[in-house]
C-alpha positions in Angstrom: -43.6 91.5 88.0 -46.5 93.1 86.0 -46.1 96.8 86.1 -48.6 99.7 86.0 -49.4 100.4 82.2 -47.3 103.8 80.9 -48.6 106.7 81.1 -48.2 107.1 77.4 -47.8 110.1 75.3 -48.6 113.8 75.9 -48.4 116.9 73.3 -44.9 118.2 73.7 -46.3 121.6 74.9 -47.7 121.0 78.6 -50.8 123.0 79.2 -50.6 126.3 80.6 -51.1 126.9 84.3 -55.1 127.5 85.0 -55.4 130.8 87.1 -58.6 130.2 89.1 -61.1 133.3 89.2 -60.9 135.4 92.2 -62.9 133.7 95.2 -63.2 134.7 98.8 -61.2 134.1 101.1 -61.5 130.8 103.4 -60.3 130.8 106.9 -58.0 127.5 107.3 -58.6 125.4 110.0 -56.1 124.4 112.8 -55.5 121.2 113.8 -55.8 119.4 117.4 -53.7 121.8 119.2 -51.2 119.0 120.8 -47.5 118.6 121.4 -45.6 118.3 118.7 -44.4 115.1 117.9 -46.4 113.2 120.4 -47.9 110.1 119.9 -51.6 111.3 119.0 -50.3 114.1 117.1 -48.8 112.0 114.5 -51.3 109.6 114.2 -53.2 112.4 112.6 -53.3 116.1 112.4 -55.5 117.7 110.0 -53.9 121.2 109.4 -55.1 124.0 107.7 -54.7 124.6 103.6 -57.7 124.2 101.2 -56.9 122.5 97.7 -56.3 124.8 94.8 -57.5 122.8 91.2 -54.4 124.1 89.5 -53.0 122.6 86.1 -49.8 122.0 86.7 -48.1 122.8 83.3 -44.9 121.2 83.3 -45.7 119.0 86.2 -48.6 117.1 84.3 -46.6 116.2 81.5 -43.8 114.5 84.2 -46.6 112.9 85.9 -47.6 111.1 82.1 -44.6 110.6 80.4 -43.0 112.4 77.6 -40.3 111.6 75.8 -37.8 113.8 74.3 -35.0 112.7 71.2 -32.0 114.1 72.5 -27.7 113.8 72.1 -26.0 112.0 74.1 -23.8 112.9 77.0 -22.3 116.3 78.3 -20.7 119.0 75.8 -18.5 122.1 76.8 -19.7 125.3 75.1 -18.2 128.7 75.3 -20.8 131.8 75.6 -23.5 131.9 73.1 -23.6 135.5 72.8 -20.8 137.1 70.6 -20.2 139.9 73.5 -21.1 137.9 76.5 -18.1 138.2 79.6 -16.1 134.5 79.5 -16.6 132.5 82.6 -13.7 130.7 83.9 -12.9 127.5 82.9 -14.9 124.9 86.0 -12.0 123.1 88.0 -10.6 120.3 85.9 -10.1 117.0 88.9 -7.3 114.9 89.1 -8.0 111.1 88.1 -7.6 109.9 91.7 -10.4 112.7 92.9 -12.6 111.3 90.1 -11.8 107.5 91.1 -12.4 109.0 95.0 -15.4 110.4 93.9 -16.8 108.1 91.6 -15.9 105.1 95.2 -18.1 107.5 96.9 -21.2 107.6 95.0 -21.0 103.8 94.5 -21.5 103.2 98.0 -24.4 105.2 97.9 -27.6 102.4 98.5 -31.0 102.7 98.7 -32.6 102.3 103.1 -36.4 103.0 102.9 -39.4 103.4 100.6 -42.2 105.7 102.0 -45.5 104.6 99.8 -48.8 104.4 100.3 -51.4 101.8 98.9 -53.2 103.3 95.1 -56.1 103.8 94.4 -57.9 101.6 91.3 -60.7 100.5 90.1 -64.0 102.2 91.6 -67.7 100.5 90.6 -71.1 101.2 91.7 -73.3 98.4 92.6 -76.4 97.6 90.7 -78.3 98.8 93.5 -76.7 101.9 93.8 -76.4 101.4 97.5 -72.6 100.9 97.5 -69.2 101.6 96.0 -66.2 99.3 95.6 -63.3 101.0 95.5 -59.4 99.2 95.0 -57.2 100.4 97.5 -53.9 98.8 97.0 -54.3 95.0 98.2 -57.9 95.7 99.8 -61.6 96.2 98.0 -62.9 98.5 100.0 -67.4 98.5 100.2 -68.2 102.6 100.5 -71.9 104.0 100.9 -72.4 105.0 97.9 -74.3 108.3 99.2 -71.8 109.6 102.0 -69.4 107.5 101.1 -68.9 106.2 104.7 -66.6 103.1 105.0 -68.7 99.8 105.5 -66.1 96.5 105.0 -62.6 96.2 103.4 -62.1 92.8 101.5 -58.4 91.2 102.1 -57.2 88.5 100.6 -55.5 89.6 97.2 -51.7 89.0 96.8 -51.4 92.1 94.9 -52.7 95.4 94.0 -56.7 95.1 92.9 -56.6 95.7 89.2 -60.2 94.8 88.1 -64.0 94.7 89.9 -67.4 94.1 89.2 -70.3 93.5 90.9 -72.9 90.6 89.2 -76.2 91.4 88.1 -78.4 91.4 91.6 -75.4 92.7 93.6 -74.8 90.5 96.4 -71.5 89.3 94.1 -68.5 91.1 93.4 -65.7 89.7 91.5 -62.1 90.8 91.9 -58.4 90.3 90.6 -55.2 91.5 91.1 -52.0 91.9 89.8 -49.0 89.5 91.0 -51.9 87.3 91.4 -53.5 84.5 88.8 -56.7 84.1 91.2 -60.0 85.5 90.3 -61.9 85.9 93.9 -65.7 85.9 94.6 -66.8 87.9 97.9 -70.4 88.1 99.9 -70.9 91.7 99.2 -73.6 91.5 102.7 -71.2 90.1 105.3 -67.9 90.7 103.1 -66.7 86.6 103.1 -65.0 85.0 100.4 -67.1 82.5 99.0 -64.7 81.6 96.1 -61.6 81.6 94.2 -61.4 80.5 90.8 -58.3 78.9 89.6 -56.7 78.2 86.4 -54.9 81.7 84.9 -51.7 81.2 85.0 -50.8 84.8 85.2 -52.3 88.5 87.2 -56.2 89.2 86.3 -56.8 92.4 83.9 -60.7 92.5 83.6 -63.7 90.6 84.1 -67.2 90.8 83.6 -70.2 89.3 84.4 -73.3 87.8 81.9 -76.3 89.8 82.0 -78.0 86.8 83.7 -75.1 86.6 86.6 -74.7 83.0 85.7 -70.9 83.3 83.8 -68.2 85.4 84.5 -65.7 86.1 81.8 -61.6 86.9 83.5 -58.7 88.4 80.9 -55.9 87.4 81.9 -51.8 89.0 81.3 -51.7 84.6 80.5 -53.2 86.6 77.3 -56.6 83.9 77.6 -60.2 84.5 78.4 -61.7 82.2 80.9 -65.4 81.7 81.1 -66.5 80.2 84.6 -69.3 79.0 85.9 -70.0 80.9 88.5 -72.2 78.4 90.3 -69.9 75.6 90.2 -65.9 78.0 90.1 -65.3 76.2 86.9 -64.0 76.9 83.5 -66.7 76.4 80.5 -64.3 77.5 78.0 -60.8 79.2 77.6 -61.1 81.6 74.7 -57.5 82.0 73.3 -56.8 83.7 70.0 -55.3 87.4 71.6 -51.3 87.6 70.8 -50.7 90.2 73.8 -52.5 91.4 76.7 -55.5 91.9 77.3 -57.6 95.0 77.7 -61.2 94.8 78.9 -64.0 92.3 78.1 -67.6 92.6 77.8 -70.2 90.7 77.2 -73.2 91.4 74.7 -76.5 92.3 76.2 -78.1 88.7 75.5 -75.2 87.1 77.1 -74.5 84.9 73.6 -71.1 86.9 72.5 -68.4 88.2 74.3 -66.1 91.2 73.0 -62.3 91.8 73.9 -59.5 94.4 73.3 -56.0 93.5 73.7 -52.4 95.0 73.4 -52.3 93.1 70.2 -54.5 95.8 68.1 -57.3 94.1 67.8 -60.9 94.0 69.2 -62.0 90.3 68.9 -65.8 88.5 69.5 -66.2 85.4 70.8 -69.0 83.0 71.3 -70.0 82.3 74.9 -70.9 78.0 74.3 -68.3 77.1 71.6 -65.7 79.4 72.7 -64.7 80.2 69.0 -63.9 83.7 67.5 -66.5 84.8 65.3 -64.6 85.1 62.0 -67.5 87.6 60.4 -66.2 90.4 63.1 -63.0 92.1 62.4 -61.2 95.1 63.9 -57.3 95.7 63.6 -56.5 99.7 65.2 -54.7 101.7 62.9 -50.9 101.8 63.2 -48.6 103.4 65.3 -46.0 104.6 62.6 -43.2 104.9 65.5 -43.4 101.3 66.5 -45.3 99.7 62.9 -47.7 97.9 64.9 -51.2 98.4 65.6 -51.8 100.7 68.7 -53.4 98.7 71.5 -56.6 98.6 72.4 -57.6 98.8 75.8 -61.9 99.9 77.2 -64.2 98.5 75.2 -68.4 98.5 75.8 -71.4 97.0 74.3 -74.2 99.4 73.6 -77.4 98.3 75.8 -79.0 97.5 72.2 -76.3 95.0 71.2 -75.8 96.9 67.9 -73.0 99.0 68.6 -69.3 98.3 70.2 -67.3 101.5 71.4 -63.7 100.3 71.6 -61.0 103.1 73.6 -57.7 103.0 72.5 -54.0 104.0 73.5 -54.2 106.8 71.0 -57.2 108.8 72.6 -59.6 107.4 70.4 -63.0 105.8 71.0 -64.1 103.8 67.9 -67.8 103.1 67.5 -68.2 99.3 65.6 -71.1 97.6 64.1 -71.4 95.0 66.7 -72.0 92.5 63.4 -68.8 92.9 61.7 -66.4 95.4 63.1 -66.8 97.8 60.9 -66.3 101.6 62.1 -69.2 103.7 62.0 -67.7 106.5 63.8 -64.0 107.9 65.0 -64.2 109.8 68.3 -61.6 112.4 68.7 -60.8 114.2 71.9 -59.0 112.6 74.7 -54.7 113.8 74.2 -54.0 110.4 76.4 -54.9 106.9 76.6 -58.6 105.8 76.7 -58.1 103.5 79.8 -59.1 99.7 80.2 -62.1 100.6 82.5 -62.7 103.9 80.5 -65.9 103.3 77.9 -69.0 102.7 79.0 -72.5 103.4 78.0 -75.4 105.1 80.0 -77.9 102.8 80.8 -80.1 104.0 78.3 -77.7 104.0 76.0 -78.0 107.4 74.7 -74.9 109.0 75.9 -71.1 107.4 75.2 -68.6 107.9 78.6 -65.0 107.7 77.8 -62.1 108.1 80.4 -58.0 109.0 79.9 -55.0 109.4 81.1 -55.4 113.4 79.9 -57.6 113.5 83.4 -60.9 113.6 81.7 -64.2 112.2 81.0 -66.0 113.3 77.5 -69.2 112.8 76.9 -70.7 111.9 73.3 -73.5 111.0 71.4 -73.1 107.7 70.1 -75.4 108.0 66.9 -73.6 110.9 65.5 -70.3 111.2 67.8 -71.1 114.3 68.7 -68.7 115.4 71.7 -71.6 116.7 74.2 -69.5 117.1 77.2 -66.3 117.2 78.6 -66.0 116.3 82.8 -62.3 117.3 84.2 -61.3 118.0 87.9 -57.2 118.7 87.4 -56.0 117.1 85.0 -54.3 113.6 86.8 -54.8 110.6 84.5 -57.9 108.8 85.7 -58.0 105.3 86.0 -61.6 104.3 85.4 -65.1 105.2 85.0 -68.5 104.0 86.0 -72.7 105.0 85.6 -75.0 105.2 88.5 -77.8 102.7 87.6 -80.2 105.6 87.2 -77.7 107.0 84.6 -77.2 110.6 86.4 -74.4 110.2 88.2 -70.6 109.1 86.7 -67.9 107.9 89.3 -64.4 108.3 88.2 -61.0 107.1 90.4 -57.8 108.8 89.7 -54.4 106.9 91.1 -52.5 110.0 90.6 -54.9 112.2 92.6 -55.7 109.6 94.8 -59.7 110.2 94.8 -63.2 109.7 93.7 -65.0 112.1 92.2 -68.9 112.0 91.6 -70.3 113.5 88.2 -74.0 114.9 88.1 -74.4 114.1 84.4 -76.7 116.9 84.1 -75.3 120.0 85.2 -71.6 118.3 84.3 -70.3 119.5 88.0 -68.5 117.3 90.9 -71.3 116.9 93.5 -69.0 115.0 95.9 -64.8 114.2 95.6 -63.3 112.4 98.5 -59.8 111.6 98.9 -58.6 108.1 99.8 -55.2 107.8 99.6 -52.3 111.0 99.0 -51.8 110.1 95.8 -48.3 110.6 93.5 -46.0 112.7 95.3 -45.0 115.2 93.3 -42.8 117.5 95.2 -40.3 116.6 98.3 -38.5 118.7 100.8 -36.4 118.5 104.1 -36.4 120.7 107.3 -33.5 122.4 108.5 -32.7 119.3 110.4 -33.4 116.8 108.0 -35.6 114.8 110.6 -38.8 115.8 109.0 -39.8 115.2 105.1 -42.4 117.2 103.5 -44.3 115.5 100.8 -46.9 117.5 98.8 -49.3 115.5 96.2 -50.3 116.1 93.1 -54.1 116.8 94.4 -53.0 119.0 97.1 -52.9 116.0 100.2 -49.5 116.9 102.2 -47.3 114.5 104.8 -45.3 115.4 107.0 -43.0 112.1 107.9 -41.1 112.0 110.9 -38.3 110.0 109.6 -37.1 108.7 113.0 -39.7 107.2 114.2 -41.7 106.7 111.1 -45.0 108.5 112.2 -46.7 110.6 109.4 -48.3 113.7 110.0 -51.4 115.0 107.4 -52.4 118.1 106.1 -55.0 118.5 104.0 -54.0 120.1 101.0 -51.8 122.8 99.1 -52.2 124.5 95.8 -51.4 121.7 93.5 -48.7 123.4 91.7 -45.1 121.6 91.6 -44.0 124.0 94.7 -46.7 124.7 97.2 -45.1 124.3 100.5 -42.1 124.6 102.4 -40.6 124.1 105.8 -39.1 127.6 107.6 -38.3 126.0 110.4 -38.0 122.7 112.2 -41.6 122.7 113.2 -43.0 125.4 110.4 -44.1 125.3 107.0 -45.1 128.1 104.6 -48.0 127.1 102.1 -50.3 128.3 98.9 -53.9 127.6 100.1 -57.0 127.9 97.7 -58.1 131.2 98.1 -54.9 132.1 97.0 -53.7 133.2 100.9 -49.8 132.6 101.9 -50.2 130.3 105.0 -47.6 130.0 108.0 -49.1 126.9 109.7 -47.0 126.1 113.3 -47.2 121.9 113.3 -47.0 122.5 116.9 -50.4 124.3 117.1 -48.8 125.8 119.9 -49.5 129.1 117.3 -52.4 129.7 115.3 -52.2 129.9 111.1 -50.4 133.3 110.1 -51.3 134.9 107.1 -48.7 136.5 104.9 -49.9 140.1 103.6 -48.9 142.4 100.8 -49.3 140.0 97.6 -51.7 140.4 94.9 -52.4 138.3 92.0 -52.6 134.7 92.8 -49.9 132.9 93.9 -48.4 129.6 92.1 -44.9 128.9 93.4 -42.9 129.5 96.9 -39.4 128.6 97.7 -37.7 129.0 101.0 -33.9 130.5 101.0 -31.7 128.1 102.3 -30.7 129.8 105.6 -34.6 130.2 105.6 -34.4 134.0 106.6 -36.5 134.5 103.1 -39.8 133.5 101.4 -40.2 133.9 97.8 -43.7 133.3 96.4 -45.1 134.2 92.2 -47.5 134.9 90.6 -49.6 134.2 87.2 -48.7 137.9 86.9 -44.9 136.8 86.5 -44.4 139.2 90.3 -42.5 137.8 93.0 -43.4 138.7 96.7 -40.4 138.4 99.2 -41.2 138.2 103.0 -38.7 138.3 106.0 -39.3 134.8 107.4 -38.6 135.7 110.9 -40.9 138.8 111.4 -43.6 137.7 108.8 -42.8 141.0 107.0 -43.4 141.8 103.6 -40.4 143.4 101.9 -41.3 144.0 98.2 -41.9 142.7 94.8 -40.0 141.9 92.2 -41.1 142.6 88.2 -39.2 141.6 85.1 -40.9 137.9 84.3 -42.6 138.1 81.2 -45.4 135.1 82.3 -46.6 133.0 85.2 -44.1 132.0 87.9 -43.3 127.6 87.6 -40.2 127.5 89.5 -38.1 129.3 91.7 -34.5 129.1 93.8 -32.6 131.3 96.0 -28.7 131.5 95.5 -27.0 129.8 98.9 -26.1 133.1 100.3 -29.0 134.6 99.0 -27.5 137.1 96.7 -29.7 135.9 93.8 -33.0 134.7 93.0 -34.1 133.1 90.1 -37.6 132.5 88.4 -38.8 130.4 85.3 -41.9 130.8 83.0 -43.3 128.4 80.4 -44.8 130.7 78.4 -44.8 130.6 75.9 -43.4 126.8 76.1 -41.1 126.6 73.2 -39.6 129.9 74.4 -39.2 129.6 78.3 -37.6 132.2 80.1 -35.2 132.5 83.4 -35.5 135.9 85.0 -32.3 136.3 87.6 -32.2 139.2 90.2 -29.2 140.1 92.6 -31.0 141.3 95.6 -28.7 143.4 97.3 -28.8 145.3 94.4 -32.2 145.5 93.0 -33.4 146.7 89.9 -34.5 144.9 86.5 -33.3 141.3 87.1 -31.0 139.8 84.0 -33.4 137.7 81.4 -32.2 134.1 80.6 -33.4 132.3 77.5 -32.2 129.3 75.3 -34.3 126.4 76.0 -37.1 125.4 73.6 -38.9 123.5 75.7 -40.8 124.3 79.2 -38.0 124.6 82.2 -38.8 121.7 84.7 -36.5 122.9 87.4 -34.0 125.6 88.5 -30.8 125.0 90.9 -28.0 127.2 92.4 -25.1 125.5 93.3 -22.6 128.4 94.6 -22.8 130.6 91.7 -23.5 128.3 89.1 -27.3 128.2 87.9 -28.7 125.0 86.8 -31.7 124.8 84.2 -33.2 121.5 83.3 -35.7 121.1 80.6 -38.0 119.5 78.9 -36.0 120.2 75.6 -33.4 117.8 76.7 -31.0 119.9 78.1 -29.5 120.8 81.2 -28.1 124.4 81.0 -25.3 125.9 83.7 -24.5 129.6 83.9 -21.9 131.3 86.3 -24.5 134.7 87.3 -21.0 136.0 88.8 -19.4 136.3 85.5 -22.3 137.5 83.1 -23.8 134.7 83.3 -21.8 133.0 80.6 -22.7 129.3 79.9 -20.0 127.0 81.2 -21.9 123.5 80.7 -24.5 121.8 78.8 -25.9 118.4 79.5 -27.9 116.3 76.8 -29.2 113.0 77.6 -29.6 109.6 75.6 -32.9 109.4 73.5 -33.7 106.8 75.6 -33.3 108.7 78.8 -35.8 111.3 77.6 -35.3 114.4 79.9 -34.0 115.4 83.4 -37.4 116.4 85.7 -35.5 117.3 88.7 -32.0 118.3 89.8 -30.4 118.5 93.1 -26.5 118.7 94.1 -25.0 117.9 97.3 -24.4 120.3 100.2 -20.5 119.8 99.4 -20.9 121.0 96.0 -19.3 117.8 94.1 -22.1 116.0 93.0 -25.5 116.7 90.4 -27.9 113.7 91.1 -30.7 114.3 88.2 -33.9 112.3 87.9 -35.4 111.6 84.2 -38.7 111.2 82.4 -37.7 107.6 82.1 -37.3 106.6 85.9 -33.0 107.0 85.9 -31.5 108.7 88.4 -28.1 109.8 87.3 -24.9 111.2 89.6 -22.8 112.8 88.0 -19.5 114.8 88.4 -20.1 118.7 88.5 -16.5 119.6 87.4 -16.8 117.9 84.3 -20.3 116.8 83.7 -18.8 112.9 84.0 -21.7 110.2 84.5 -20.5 108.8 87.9 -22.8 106.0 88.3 -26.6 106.1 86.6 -29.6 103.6 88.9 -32.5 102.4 86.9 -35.3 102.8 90.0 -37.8 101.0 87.3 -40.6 103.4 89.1 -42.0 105.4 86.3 -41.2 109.5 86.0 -38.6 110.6 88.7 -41.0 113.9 89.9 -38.7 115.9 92.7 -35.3 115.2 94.2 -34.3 116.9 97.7 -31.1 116.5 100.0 -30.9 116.8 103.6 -29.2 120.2 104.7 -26.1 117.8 106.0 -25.9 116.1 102.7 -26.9 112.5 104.3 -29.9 111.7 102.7 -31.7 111.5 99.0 -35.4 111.6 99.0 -36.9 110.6 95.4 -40.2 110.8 94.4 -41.7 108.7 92.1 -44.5 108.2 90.0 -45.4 104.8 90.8 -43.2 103.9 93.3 -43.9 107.1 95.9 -40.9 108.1 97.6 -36.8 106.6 97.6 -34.7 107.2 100.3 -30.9 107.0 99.8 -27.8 107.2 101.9 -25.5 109.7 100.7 -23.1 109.8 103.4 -20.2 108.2 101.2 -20.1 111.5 99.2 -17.8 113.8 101.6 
């Protein structure tokens, strides 16, 4: 079953958090003031909360992939500091609790998956009337102006992986993954008209001749099938690539076609005989982790025929005499992959586009490679890019943030975005009940399921930091908006929006305490603002954090609160204050890598890291380390932690897509799941303990029953 490419590689250092500059306030809308949880309520409710373009530090380099080298499995340490208080020794458990407790998780099985369809590939038409846009199984047909939904294409087996429209536009091509079938539509009345047959695995790219006579399909079957598009036949199989293939392209007089592949190498082909033209060469340089080339992936012929730019896994866009392969220029930039549908050349072929995984488009000349622009929106890997015919506009589609976003090339600003889908989920959390799950994306979109019924409730938006809402209540939740405003929104709209006042500096992160009497929201300042939940009333801040606030948790009887910063990265810092008491709060370091997430469990404080590590300190006994967790290399690093309401169990998510259960006594691996789903982004637990909620990067959110584990 093919699988979404990686992510691929990121710095180790995340990027700091971007602190917008100071902007006026917005009023946020109310939705439909209806019942709650009536029938045309949860079809769809657009609350209030505008979208904050937040990096997301930490968060972006979960949502890409990064792994860590660590040591295997959990160590006991006694205090790092020579004068630090001794914590007492965690509970050792009897063999039958651990066999009773290990039986328990077990049991523990997967019941739902709550996902929506992805957004792909997005093309303009050669008209510029129209837009097809891949969403999930479906090519959606958009006015390319407001765009306005006009048809939606079914008929693909799997997700839609590659589009393009022929030369006069009333043909668009499409293929899909989990599906060998390259399918030809009416782009007027939106009909099938053909489906060519003879890959014998999913379709990765395809192009069209200049003439709209051929059509040229990669294949994962690692071939290249030229058709007639006339007649749905083959002309000629091309076969030569010894992995995947990347894009394909054909030359501007339609007499040579050029590929990328997985294999290293960009290859060129000619169209009649089908045979590789041996006078062209290009191998990538290698990758000295794996000693083989690094694949190649976008690749473009330069409206003049003389010039191939070829993207590649390593962020770099190579510039090749079209004759021979040689390189004339190395463009360096991108800190991700240059993506399959990533290079492409303005129609007058002055200007070089290039799209990555690092959530931007650059801009370059390609005579001298001159970097002359660089267009990015938040950061979320973007899947593809494409020119307006009149070469002013650039369309770009990002899966992760689930929208389009349209470039004026000139001025280099968005002149329209529009979200399609919610995009990855990147953070997860449960009312007091459990019957409702919040789910906040990476570009801000927020649902509310109603787990019972299965309805979905939608808000548009959040500050798209890793924790940017929260429910107070069975029918409230407590959110960041854009103008930097700390929103009570009632998702009965039997109450308007409340406004939280008495915070300054721009807020980042909120957590909820458990009980939910509290509201804890920070700063880029490093200053947490507490709130009584009940009254709405501001209660004070809280100073000691040395940068901006990325996580926060309240101790269970909200005695303590604890607060991370990332900066700077290889130096994070926990700040810990006991409430009741006040005061400067006690300063926590010894990761060397950003802090992903922060945990009480009674008085134990969890720390997980992109370092590797999972740190645990007792706060009640001078916060002496009792426990530290390593992973395997392979396992990378934990992302998010949770434990169970009973205390017993840590359930971690990794890098690498494991979620791991494992003793808290002892540290002991209890069982480990492979969810094969890409990063593991945010755990949560129902307050009863009955239910996991994972999300994930590619395959949104798992739900488990946990109702073994008593």
């Amino acid at each position: 079953v093919p699988t979404p490419a990686p992510a691929g590689p990121l710095p180790p250092t995340p990027p700091p958090i971007a602190v917008p500059t100071a902007s006026a306030n917005t009023p946020v809308a109310t939705a439909p003031s209806r019942p709650f949880l009536s029938t045309s309520c949860l079809l769809a409710i657009v609350g209030g909360l505008a979208v904050i373009a937040l990096g997301v530090c930490v968060l972006v380099a979960v949502l890409v992939g990064l792994y860590m080298t660590n040591s295997s499995v959990f160590g006991w340490l006694g205090s790092t500091a020579a004068m630090a208080p001794t914590a007492p020794a965690l509970p050792t458990p009897s063999a039958a609790v651990t066999t009773e407790l290990r039986q328990q998780v077990e049991a523990i099985a997967q019941t739902a998956q709550l996902r929506e369809d992805g957004l792909g590939a997005a093309t303009y038409s050669p008209d510029s009337q129209l837009i097809a846009v891949a969403v999930g199984k479906v090519v959606q047909l958009r006015d390319a102006e407001t765009l306005a939904l006009r048809q939606s294409l079914n008929g693909h087996l799997g997700d839609v992986s590659a589009l393009v429209f022929s030369p006069d536009g009333t043909i668009l091509a499409s293929g899909a993954q989990d599906d060998p079938v390259v399918r030809l539509w009416n782009v007027r009345n939106g009909r099938e008209v053909l489906q060519l047959q003879g890959h014998e695995d999913w379709i990765r790219s395809l192009a069209f001749s200049p003439d709209g006579r051929l059509l040229a399909s990669g294949s994962a079957d690692r071939t290249i099938r030229i058709w007639d598009v006339a007649r749905g036949e083959t002309l000629v199989v091309l076969r030569g690539h010894t992995d995947l293939l990347g894009n394909v392209t054909f030359s501007p007089d339609g007499r040579r076609l050029a590929s990328a592949s997985r294999d290293g190498t960009v290859r060129l082909w000619d169209v009649v005989s089908g045979q590789q033209i041996d006078t062209f060469r290009f191998t990538a340089p290698v990758d000295t982790q794996s000693n083989t080339p690094f694949w190649m992936t976008g690749i473009a012929f330069s409206p003049d025929g003389r010039q191939i730019a070829a993207g590649s896994i390593n962020g770099n866009v190579y510039l090749l005499d079209a004759e021979t392969g040689n390189v004339q220029r190395e463009l360096r930039g991108h800190d991700g992959w240059v993506v399959i549908r990533g290079v492409a050349y303005s129609p007058d072929g002055r200007l070089l586009a290039s799209a990555s995984l690092d959530g931007s488009v650059r801009l370059w000349n390609p005579v001298n490679g001159v970097e002359r622009e660089v267009l990015r929106q938040r950061g979320l890997r973007l899947l593809g890019l494409s020119w307006s015919p009149d070469g002013s506009r650039i369309l770009s589609s990002s899966d992760m943030g689930g929208n389009l976003a349209i470039w004026d090339v000139a001025s280099a600003q968005i002149v329209q975005s529009f979200q399609i889908t919610q995009g990855v989920v990147t953070g997860v959390h449960y009312s007091p009940d459990g019957k409702l799950l919040v789910a906040s994306g990476a570009n801000g979109a927020v649902r509310v399921h109603v787990l019972e019924s299965g309805r979905t409730l939608n808000l548009d938006g959040g500050a798209a930091t890793n924790d940017y809402i929260e429910c107070i209540s069975n029918n409230e939740v407590v959110a960041i908006s854009e103008a930097g405003e700390i929103v009570v929104i009632d998702l009965t709209n039997r109450r308007p929006n409340e406004m939280l006042d008495g915070m300054n500096g721009f807020p980042l992160n909120l957590a909820v305490s458990p009980d939910r009497s509290l509201i804890a929201v920070g700063n880029e300042r490093g200053e947490i603002y507490l709130w009584e939940t009940a009254s709405r009333t501001y209660l004070r801040r809280l100073d000691g954090l040395s940068g901006p606030v990325y996580t926060l948790a309240f101790s269970a009887d909200n005695a303590y609160l604890a607060a991370a910063t990332n900066q700077p990265a290889d130096a994070p810092q926990i700040a810990v204050w006991e409430l009741a008491r006040g005061g400067n709060p006690q300063i926590l370091r010894g990761h060397n890598g950003p802090i992903a997430k922060l945990v009480f469990s009674g008085t134990l404080l969890l720390s997980a890291s992109s370092d590797g590590s999972l740190r645990m300190r007792d706060v009640a006994h001078g916060y002496a380390e009792v426990l530290q967790m390593s992973l395997p290399a392979d396992r990378g690093w934990m992302t998010s932690v949770a434990i169970t309401p009973n205390g017993k169990v840590l359930v971690a998510g990794t890098i690498s897509g494991y979620l791991g259960f494992y003793n808290i006594s002892n540290g002991e691996l209890l069982r480990e799941i492979d969810l094969a789903s890409g990063a593991v982004l945010d755990l949560a637990i129902t307050p009863d303990g009955r239910q996991l909620a994972v999300s994930t990067r590619d395959e949104g959110i798992l739900l488990f029953d946990l109702s073994s584990v008593r």
